[in-house]
Phi, psi and omega in degrees: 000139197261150191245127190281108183243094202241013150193147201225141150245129203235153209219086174241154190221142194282017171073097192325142146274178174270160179260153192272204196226146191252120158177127180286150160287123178195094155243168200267124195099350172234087216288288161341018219261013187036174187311149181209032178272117179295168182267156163293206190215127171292162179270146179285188206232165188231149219214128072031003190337133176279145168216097180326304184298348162225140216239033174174150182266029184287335153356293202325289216280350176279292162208127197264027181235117171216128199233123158280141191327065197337162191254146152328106148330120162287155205231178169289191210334086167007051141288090190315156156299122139294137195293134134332140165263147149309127159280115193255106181277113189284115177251172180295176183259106159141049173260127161257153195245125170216145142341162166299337184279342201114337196292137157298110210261268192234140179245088206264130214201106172104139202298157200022066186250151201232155159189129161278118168239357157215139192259168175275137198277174176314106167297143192260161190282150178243151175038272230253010158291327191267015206282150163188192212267333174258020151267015239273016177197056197304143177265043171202156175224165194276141158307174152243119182310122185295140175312150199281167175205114161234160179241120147258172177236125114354092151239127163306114186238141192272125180242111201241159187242352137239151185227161219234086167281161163150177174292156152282142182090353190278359166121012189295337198262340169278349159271338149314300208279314197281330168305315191230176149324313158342116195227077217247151178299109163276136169182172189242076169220152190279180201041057187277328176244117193264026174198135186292132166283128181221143181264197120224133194272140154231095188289126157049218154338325217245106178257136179216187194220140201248128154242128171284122193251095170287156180111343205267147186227171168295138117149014188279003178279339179296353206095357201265156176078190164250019163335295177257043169251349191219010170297273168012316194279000200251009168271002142301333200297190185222337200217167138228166179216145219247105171245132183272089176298104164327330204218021175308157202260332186254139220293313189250059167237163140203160173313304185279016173254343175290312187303301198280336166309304196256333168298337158310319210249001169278331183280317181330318210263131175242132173269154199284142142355140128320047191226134211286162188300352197259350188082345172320135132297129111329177181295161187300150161280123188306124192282165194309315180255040163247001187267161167330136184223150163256185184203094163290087170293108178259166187044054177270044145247006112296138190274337142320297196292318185317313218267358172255326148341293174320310197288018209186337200290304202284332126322335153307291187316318200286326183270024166059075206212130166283138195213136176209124141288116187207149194233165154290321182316259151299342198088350195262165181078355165284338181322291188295337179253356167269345195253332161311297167350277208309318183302309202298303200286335187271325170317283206308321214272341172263345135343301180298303169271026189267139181274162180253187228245149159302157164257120179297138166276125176252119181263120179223102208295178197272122155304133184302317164329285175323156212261173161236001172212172182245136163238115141299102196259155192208167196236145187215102158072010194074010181230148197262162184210126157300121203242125180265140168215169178129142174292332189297293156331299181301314191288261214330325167298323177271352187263026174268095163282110189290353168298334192250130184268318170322316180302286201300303185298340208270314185294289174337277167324319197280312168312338190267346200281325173318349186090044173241348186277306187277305197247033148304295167330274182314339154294002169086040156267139158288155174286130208110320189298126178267128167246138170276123166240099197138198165288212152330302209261045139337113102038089165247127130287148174266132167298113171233118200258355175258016159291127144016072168265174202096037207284347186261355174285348199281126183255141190170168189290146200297134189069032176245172146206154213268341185305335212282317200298317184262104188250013185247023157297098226292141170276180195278006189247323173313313172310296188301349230222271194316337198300311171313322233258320184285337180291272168003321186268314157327292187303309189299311191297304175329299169312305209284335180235034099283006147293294176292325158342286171282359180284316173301318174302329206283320198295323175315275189330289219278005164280345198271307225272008144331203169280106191301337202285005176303122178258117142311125188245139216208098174262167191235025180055344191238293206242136166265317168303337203266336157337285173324278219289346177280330185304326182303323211080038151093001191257175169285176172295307180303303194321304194280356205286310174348294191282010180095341203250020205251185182239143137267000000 
């Protein structure tokens, strides 16, 4: 049994890149042959197709997981990563694609109408893309970044150009079989048709398609019944026609409380936004009971139903309504009411094709001024942490091999030349302070604002970096706290030998009131005779020996 599926939620996700590749050129006779590491290959995307040959999502609804091919590694001597293939997923022709939220992302219409609802990721560059002349043998390449992943919702809307309103039972899928080709299951218990019926008619010139929208009750735009799974189909039509059982069994019916019921639950119902497989909107969609309407008295080849027809026409009319009496039975009264049809769908259709005034384009250039990134300050555990968002950051953090320092010094350039550094500053970070770069599943780092740049001026083996190796470097506040710390150590000594200085002066003072005749003795280090005579009192040695006073 074919099961009719007309929303689905699909889970798609884009196709990794590749990563790229570290690799030296190395022949024989060229000691030189510099990097030759190739790019990775993007991933493919996953596309949205309109396809004429399929009429239902249940594929979807089987399996709602769909992934497109990941992209190629780059190789060695600049064998480029082979690209993802796109994944082209066939949908019906009137699917609109919206968010988890409701917003309508594209509205596909027309045999090959396309949307990318997941892009494919980046491929990363390899060596010898990142090569420069004060680079000239980078040891590290870029990641290639994962593919996007999203859950969208699918709903089908059937595109008809009248649609068949009403009560259950009220005859639409038997007006449908007399009308058209069309053969949808009939019997007389209500909700006999659980899935919208489409004919196709053909009046005079004019061929168009009639749909049955089964399910509708009062309170169905609210959900109740199956009313509001299938309201969706009638926002394509261009007319409705309101069919009225004549000849209902039940007591507290009549046409015109059926009439006045579902005209209720049409106003109720607002249909989505207009918007093209490119995501552009368009104009509002006009709502259901503002559009053209017919008004079908069915089963008057009962004779209850003629006589409450007879009841019920001059007041349909008194409200500016076309009224046709008709059966299913006999056949009679369709003719005439397919060629109404047929005026209304030729109206809409030159409308449609009448051009429309241009649409002015407003071009609104980028502020010179503007950030490619945001810093967020936030308290964690009491300690504050900066949060980086911006696409430019975020890719570059997944296209980082943190195993690799050169890479990590290499990502450290690329953030501070963006400014991220500078206006870290200006938020009051401190050195230490952990930042995040991205969301939740973020990057988090301790912020050190006295590395370097210029990593490439720096010489050392391909994939180190030498900022990295002195991994105890003092930050400027540390510097200044030692600087202090040795003044601080001056002063204490200074002090501490003028304390003694003077302690030594007072023993003096208080020694001088002594024996005068004490000869201060006084070497010169140099002449040992010139020693003598001072000791002598200014006389020689022979002199003093003479005079008794001298020493042997």
């Amino acid at each position: 049994m074919a099961h009719f599926v007309d929303r689905v939620v699909l889970h798609a996700a884009g196709g990794d890149g590749g990563h790229g590749c570290v690799s030296v050129h190395r022949e024989k006779f060229k000691p030189l042959g510099g990097p030759d590491g190739a790019d990775g290959g993007d991933g493919g995307d996953v596309v949205l197709v309109v396809d004429p040959q399929t009429t239902t999502l249940l594929d979807y609804h089987h399996r709602p997981h769909r992934r497109a091919e990941n992209g190629g590694v780059g190789q060695g001597g600049l064998r480029h990563g082979r690209r993802g293939a796109t994944l082209e997923l066939p949908v019906p022709d009137g699917t609109v694609v919206k968010d988890r939220d409701g917003t309508v992302l594209a509205d596909l219409v027309g045999a090959g109408a396309r949307h990318t609802i997941a892009d494919g990721g980046q491929g990363g560059l390899g060596n010898a893309a990142l090569a420069s002349k004060k680079r000239k043998a980078p040891g590290f390449a870029l990641l290639g970044t994962p593919g996007e992943e999203r859950e969208v919702v699918l709903e089908l809307k059937t595109v008809a150009d009248v649609a068949l309103v009403g009560f259950p039972s009220a005859g639409k899928s038997s007006l449908i079989a007399a009308m058209s080709a069309a053969r949808p299951k009939i019997a007389d218990y209500p909700f006999t048709t659980l899935v919208p019926n489409l004919g196709v008619v053909q009046a005079g010139e004019t061929r168009f398609t009639v749909a049955d929208v089964p399910g509708l009750i009062p309170g169905a735009a609210q959900g109740r019944g199956l009313g509001h799974e299938f309201l969706r189909h009638v926002e394509r039509c261009a007319a409705l026609v309101h069919v009225l059982d004549c000849a209902s069994l039940e007591t507290d019916r009549d046409p015109l409380s059926d009439f006045e019921a579902i005209e209720a639950e049409l106003a109720a119902y607002a249909p989505d936004a207009v918007v093209d497989a490119s995501g552009h909107t368009g104009e509002a969609a006009i709502p259901l009971n503002e559009r053209p309407r017919l008004v079908a008295l069915n089963k008057t080849d009962l004779p209850d139903g003629e006589a409450m027809a007879d009841m019920v026409r001059e007041e349909l009319e008194s409200r500016g309504l076309r009224v046709f009496d008709v059966s299913a039975l006999n056949r009679s009264g369709l003719r005439a009411m397919g060629f109404a049809m047929a005026e209304i769908v030729e109206e809409a259709r030159r409308q449609r094709e009448a051009p429309s005034a241009p649409v002015q384009v407003t071009v609104r250039p980028k502020a010179v001024d503007s950030k490619p990134f945001t810093i967020t300050r936030e308290e964690k555990g009491g300690e504050p942490l900066f949060r980086v968002r911006g696409a430019k950051p975020e890719r570059w953090i997944q296209q980082t091999d943190f195993n690799n320092d050169e890479a990590v010094g290499y990502l450290a350039d690329r953030l501070a030349k963006l400014g991220i550094e500078d206006e870290l500053f200006r938020q009051g970070a401190t050195p230490g302070d952990a930042v995040v770069v991205g969301g939740e599943d973020g990057v988090v780092f301790d912020w050190e604002p006295t590395m370097v740049g210029g990593a490439e001026h720096l010489a050392g083996p391909r994939g180190s970096d030498l900022r990295f190796e002195d991994t105890n470097r003092p930050t400027r506040e540390q510097k200044r706290a030692e600087q202090q710390a040795r003044r601080d150590a001056k002063a204490a000594v200074r002090a501490e030998m003028e304390a003694q200085y003077a302690h030594w002066d007072a023993e003096e003072d208080e020694g001088a009131g002594g024996d005068e005749d004490e000869v201060e003795v006084v070497y010169t280090h140099g002449d040992p005779e010139e020693d003598l005579r001072i000791e002598h009192g200014g006389r020689s040695a022979e002199e003093a020996e003479e005079t008794g006073d001298g020493r042997r």
